[in-house]
C-alpha positions as CSV (number, residue, x, y, z in Angstrom):
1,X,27.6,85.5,64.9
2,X,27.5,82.8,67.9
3,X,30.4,80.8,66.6
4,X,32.4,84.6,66.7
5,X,31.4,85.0,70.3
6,X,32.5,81.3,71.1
7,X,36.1,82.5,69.5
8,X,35.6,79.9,66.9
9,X,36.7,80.9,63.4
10,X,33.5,80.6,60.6
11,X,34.7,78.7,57.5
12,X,32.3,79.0,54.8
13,X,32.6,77.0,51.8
14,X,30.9,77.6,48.5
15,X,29.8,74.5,46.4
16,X,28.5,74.9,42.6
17,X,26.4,72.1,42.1
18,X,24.2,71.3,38.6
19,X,20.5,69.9,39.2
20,X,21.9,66.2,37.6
21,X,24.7,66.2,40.2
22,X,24.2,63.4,42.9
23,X,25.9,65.3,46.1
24,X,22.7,67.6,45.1
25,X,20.2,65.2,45.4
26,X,22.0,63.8,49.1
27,X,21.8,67.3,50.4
28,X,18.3,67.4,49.8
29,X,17.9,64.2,51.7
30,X,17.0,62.6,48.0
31,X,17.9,58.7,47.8
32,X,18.8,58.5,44.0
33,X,19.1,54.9,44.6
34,X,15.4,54.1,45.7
35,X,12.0,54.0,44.2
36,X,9.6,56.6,44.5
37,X,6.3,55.5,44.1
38,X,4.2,58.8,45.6
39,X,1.3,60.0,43.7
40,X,2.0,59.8,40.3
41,X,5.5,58.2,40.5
42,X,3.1,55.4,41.2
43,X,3.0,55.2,37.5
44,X,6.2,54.4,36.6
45,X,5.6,50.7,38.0
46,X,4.0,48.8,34.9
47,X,2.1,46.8,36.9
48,X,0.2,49.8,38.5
49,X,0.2,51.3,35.2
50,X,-1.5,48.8,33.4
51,X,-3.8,47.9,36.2
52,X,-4.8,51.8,36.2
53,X,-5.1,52.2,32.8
54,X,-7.7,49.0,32.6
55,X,-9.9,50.2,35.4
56,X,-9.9,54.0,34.0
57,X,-10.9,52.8,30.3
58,X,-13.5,50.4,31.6
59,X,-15.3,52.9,33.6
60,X,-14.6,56.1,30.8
61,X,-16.5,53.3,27.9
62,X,-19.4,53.5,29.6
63,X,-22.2,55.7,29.2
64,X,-23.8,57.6,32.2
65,X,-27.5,58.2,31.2
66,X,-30.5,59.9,33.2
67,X,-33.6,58.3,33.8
68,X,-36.9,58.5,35.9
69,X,-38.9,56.4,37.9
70,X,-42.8,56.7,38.6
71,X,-45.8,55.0,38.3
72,X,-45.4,54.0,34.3
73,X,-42.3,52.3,34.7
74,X,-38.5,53.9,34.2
75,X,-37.6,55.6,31.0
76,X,-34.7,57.6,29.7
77,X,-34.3,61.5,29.7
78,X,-32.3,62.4,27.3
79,X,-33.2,65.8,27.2
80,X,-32.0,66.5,30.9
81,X,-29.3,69.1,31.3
82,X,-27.6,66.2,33.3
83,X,-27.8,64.1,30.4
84,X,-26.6,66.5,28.1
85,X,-23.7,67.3,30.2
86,X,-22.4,63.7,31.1
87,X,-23.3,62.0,27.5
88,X,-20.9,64.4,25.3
89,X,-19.0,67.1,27.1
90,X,-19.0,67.6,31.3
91,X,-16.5,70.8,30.4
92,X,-15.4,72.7,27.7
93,X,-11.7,70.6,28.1
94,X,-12.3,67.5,28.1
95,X,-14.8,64.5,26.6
96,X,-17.2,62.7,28.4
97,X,-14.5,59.7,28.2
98,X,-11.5,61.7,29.1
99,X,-13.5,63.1,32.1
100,X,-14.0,59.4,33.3
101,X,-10.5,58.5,33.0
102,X,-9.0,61.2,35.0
103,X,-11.5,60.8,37.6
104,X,-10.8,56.6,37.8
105,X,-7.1,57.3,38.2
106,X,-7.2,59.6,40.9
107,X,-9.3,57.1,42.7
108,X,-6.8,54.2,42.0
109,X,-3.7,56.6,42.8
110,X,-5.1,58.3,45.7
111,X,-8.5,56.5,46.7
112,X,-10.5,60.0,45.9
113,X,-11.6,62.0,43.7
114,X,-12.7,65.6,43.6
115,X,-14.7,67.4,40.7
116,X,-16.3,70.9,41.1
117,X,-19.7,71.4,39.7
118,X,-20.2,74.9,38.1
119,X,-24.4,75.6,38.3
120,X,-26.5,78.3,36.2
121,X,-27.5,80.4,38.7
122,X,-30.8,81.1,36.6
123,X,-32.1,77.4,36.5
124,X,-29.8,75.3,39.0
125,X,-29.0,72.9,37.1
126,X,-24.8,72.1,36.2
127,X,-23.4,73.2,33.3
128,X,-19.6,72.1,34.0
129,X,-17.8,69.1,36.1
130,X,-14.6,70.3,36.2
131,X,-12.0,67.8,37.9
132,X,-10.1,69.2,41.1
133,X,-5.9,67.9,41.3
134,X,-6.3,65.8,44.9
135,X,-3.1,67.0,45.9
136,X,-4.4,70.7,46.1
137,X,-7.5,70.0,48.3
138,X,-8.3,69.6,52.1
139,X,-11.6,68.9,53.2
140,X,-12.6,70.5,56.5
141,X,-15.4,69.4,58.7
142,X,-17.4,72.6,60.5
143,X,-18.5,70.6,63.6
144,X,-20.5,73.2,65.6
145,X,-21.5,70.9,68.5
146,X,-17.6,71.1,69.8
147,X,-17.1,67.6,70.1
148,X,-14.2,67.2,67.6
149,X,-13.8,64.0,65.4
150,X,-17.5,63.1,65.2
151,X,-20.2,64.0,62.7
152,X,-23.4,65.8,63.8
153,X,-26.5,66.1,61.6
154,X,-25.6,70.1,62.0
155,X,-22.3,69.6,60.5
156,X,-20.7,70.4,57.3
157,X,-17.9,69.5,54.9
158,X,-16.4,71.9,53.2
159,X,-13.8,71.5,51.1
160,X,-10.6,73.9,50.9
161,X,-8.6,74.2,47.2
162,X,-5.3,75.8,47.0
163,X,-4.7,77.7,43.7
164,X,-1.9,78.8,44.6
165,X,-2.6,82.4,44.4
166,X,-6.3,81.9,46.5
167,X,-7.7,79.0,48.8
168,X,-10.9,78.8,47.7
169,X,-13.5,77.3,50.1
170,X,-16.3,74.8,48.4
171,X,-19.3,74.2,49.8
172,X,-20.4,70.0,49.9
173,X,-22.7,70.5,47.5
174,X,-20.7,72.0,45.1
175,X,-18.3,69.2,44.8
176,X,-18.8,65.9,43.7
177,X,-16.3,63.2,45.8
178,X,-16.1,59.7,44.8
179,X,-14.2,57.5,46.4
180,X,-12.5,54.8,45.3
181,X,-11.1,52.9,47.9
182,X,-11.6,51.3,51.2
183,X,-12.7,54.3,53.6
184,X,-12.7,54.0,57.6
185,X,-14.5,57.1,58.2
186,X,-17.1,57.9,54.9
187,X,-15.4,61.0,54.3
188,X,-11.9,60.3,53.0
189,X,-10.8,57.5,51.2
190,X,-7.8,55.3,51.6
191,X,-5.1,55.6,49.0
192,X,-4.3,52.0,47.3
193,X,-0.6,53.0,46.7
194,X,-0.2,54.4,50.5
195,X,-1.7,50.7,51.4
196,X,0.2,48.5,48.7
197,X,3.4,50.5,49.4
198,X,5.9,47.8,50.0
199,X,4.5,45.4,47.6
200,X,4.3,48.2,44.8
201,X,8.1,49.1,46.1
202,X,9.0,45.6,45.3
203,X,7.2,45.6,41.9
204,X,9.5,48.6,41.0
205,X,12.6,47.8,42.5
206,X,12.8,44.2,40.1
207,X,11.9,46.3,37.5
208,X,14.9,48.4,37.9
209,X,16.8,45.5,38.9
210,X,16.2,43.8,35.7
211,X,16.7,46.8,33.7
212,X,20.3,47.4,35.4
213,X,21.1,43.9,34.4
214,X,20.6,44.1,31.1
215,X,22.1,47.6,30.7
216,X,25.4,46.1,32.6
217,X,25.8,43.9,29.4
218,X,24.4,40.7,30.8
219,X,27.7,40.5,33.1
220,X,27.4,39.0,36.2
221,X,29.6,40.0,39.6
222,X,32.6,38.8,40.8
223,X,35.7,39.6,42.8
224,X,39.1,40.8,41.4
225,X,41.9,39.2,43.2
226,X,45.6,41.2,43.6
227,X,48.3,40.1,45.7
228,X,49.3,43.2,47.2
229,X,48.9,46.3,49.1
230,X,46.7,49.1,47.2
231,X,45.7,52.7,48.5
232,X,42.0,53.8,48.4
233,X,42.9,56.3,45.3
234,X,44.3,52.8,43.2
235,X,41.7,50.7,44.4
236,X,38.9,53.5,43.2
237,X,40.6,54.0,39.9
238,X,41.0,50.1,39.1
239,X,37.6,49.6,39.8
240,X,36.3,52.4,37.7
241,X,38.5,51.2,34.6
242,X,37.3,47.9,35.0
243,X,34.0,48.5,35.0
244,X,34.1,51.1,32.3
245,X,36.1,48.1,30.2
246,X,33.4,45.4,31.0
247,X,30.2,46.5,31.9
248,X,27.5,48.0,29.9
249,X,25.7,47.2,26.3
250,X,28.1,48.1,24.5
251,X,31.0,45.6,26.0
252,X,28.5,42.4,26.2
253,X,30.1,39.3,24.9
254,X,33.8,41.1,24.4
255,X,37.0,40.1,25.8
256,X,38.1,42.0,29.0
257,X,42.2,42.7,29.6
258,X,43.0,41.9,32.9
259,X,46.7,43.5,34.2
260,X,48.9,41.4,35.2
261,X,48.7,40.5,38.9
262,X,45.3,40.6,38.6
263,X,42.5,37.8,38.5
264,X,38.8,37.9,37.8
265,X,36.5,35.4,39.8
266,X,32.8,35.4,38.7
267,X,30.1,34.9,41.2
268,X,28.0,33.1,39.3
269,X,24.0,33.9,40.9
270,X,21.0,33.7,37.9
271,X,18.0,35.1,38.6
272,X,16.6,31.6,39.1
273,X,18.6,30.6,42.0
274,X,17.6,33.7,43.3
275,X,14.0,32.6,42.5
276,X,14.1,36.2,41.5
277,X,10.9,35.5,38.8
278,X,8.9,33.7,41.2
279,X,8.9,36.4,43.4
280,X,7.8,39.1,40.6
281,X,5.2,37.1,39.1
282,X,3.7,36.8,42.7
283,X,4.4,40.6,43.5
284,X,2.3,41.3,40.2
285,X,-0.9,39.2,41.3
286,X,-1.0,41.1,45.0
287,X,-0.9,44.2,43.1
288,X,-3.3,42.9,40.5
289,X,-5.9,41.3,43.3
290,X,-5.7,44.8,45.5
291,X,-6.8,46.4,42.1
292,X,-9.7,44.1,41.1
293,X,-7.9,42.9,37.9
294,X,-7.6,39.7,36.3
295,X,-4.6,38.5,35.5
296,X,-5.2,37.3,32.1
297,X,-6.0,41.6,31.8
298,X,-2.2,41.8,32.2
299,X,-1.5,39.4,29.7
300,X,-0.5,36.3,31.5
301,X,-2.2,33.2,30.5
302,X,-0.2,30.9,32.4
303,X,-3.1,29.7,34.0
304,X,-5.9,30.8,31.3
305,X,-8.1,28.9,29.3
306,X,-11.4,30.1,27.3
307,X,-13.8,29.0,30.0
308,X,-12.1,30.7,32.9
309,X,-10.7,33.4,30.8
310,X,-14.9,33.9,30.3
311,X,-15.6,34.0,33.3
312,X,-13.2,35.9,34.8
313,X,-14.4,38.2,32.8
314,X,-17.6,38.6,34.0
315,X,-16.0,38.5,37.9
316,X,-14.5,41.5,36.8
317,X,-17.5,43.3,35.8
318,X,-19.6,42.4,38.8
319,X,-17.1,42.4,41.3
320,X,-14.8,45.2,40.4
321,X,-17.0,47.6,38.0
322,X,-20.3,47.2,39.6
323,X,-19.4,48.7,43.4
324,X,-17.4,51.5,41.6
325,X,-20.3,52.4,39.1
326,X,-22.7,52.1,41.9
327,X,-21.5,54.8,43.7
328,X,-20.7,56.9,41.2
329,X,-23.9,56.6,40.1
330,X,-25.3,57.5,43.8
331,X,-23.2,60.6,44.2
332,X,-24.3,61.9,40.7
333,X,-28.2,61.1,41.3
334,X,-27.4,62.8,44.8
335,X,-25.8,66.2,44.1
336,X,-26.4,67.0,40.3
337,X,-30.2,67.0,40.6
338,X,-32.7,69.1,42.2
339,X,-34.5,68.0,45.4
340,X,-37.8,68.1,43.6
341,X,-36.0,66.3,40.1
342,X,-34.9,63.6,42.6
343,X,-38.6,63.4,44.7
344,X,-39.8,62.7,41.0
345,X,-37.4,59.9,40.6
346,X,-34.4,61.1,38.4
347,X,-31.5,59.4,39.0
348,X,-28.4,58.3,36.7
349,X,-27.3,55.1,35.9
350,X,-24.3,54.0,33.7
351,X,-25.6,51.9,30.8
352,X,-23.5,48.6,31.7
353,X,-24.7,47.2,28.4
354,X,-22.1,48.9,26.5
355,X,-19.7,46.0,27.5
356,X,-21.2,43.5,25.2
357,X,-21.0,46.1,22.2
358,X,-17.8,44.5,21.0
359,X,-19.5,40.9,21.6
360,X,-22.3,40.8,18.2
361,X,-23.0,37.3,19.0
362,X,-23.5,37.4,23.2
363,X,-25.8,41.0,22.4
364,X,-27.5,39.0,19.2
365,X,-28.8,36.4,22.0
366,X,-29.7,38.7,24.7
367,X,-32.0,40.4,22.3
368,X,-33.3,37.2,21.2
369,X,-34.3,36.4,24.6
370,X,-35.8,39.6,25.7
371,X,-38.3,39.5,22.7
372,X,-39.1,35.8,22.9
373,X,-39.5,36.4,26.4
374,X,-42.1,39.2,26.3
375,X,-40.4,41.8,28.0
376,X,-38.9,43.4,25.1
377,X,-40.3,44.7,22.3
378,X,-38.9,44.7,19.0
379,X,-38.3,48.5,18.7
380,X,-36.5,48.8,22.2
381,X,-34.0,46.2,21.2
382,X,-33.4,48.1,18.2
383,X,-33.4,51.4,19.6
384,X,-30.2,50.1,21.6
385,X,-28.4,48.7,18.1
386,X,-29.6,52.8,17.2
387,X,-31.9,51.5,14.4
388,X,-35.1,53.2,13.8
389,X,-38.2,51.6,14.7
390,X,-40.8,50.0,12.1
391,X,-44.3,49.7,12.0
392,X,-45.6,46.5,14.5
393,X,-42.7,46.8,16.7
394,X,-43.9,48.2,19.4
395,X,-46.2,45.2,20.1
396,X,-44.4,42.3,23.1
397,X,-44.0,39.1,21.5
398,X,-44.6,35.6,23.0
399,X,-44.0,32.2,22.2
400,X,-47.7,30.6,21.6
401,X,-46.6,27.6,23.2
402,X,-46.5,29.4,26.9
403,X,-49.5,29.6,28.8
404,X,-49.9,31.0,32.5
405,X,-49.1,28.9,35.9
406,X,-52.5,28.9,36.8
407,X,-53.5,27.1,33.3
408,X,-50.6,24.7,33.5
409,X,-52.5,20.8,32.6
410,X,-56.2,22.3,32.0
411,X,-56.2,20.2,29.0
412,X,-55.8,17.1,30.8
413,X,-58.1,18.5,33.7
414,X,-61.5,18.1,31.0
415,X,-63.9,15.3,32.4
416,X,-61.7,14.5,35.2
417,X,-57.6,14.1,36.0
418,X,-55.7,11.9,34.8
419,X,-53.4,11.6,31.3
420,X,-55.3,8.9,29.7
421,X,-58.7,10.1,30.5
422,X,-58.2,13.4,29.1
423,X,-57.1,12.0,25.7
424,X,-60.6,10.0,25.4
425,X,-62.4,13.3,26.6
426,X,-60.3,15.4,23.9
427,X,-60.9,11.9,20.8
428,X,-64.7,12.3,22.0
429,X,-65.5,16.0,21.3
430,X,-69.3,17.2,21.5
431,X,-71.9,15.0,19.8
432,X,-74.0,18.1,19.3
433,X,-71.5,19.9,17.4
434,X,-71.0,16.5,15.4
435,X,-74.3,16.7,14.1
436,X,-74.3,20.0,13.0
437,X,-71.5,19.7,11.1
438,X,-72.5,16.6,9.2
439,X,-75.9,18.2,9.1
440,X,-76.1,21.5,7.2
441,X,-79.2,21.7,6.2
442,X,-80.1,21.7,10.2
């Protein structure tokens, strides 16, 4: 209507456009040409893929169990509705192991984590974890003192989930939130892919470089040389013949037809003067590192041998699975238990032992230890290999050999110190009890 005022005359143009048309996507402001790595697009990088789908299965194989803590030592409730609920099914959906992997790669993707509890209203304790989509919550902070940005002991979190029909407000402890990344505040954490962006960018983009390569027939680039004048239409339609008459799978290794006039003149650039593999094998190990994954978890043992392999194996466990169990385990212990159940010292625990269940010979000489050692009885250890118990084995066994610190060299201590002198004290014995034994009549 403004442009009619103005006396300038309104052209409208129509435009029928199909959703795999490009000029689509550029109206949309959608680069077709670059890698998008947002939330789950993070996925489509097989490094982050594989590094997710480690960390996900190694926290989903392990068992969360519920024990107690009081004056007779810790032992296992199996019987818990906690117990119940994270050993076999947390919701109707989804296994215990399924659960674990959705939560561990929402962490990885998006550095939290959100799962609803659903409580019996008669008894309090949960009888569903249901996982929340990140994407669709915002967590809100009811600061009451009216100094924004900062946490009071009055304040509250709430967290805010769009259904799409409803936003439904959660209370803070009615939803569990891990949080597996770094975190500058303790309320949200930091997304990995957000903070890896350009390197995971990179990862992607030689990905797709390498798969364009390969598509184009193995052909490499080069200039076409004409002595002459050509138009924009001729130059357009030259290039896409040519290209349609040597590029792509199905022309690798055939002879192109060049007109006459025309002459090809490779530029001849591998991917090793471009120290194109260097660079990806280094992009991989930054993502790898920021992950907490070994490399020789990818696959590459370049650099591996059975020692290291070993032990990087075990780094792995304590330095990447350990702070991510732990505070699972905290949050768990903290919001899916009474006040009371927790006063009495429930708490749960994930059952890191499962690890070595694919290892016979490492678990054979753990339990061989703990028995021999006195701290195990036979029956515990084979309550973990699920054997039942038999009669004697509750008794702790101990080498007869081991005595206490305070009796360390009391044999050698009889009649005075000294090696030698407690050998003649121990060839001497008792007269007394000499004679009675050579005497029986006495």
């Amino acid at each position: 209507m403004a442009r009619r005022w103005l006396g300038i005359d309104e052209k409208r143009e129509s435009l029928e456009l199909n959703k795999d048309d490009r000029r689509l996507a550029e109206i949309l402001g959608i680069d077709l040409d670059g890698v998008s790595i947002k939330g789950k697009g993070a996925l489509k990088v097989d490094t982050v893929y594989a590094c997710i789908r480690i960390r996900s299965e190694s926290v989903a194989k392990l068992p969360f169990k519920v024990y107690q803590e009081d004056e007779y030592g810790v032992r296992r409730q199996n019987k818990h509705a906690v117990a119940q609920l994270l050993r076999l099914r947390p919701n109707p959906f989804m296994s215990a192991f399924d659960f674990w992997k959705v939560v561990e790669t929402q962490n990885c993707l998006y550095g939290n984590a959100f799962v609803n509890i659903e409580f019996d209203q008669r008894t309090g304790h949960p009888v569903g974890l249901w996982p929340v989509d990140f994407t669709k919550v915002k967590i809100y902070v009811d600061d009451d003192t009216g100094i924004s940005g900062i946490m009071r002991p009055r304040s509250k979190l709430w967290y805010v989930v769009d259904l799409g029909y409803e936003q439904r407000k959660i209370p803070e402890d009615e939803m569990l939130h891990f949080r597996g990344g770094l975190t500058l505040n303790g309320i949200v954490g930091l997304s990995p892919i957000d903070q890896l962006r350009a390197t995971v960018e990179n990862n992607a983009a030689a990905s797709e470089f390498v798969n364009k390569f390969f598509k184009q027939g193995l052909q490499v680039k080069g200039l076409v040389q004409y002595v002459g004048d050509l138009d924009e239409k001729a130059k357009r339609n030259f290039r896409e013949k040519f290209e349609e008459m040597s590029s792509g799978l199905k022309n690798a290794h055939r002879i192109a037809l060049m007109p006459i006039g025309y002459k090809f003149e490779p530029i001849a650039l591998s991917l090793q003067d471009a120290q194109f593999l260097e660079n990806a094998q280094l992009t991989i190990r930054q993502i790898a590192a920021a992950f907490g994954i070994k490399m020789h978890q990818l696959n590459d043992l370049s650099r591996a041998t059975y020692n290291n392999t070993t032990e990087q194996q075990k780094e792995f466990y304590t330095d990447t699975l350990q702070p991510i169990l732990t505070g699972y385990e905290q949050e768990l212990t903290y919001k899916l238990f009474l006040d009371e159940e927790i006063e009495d010292g429930f708490f749960v625990r994930a059952n890191a032992d499962a690890i070595l269940r694919a290892d016979i010979k490492s678990r054979y000489e753990a339990y061989k230890t703990a028995i021999q050692s006195g701290f195990k009885t036979p029956n515990e250890v084979r309550a973990l290999e699920e054997d039942p118990p038999l009669p004697g084995g509750d008794q702790l066994i101990v080498n007869g050999n081991m005595v206490p610190l305070t009796d360390v060299g009391a044999a050698y201590r009889k009649g005075g110190d000294g090696a030698g002198q407690g050998e003649e004290d121990a060839g001497e014995g008792d007269p007394s009890d000499a004679g009675d034994a050579g005497d029986p009549g006495s």
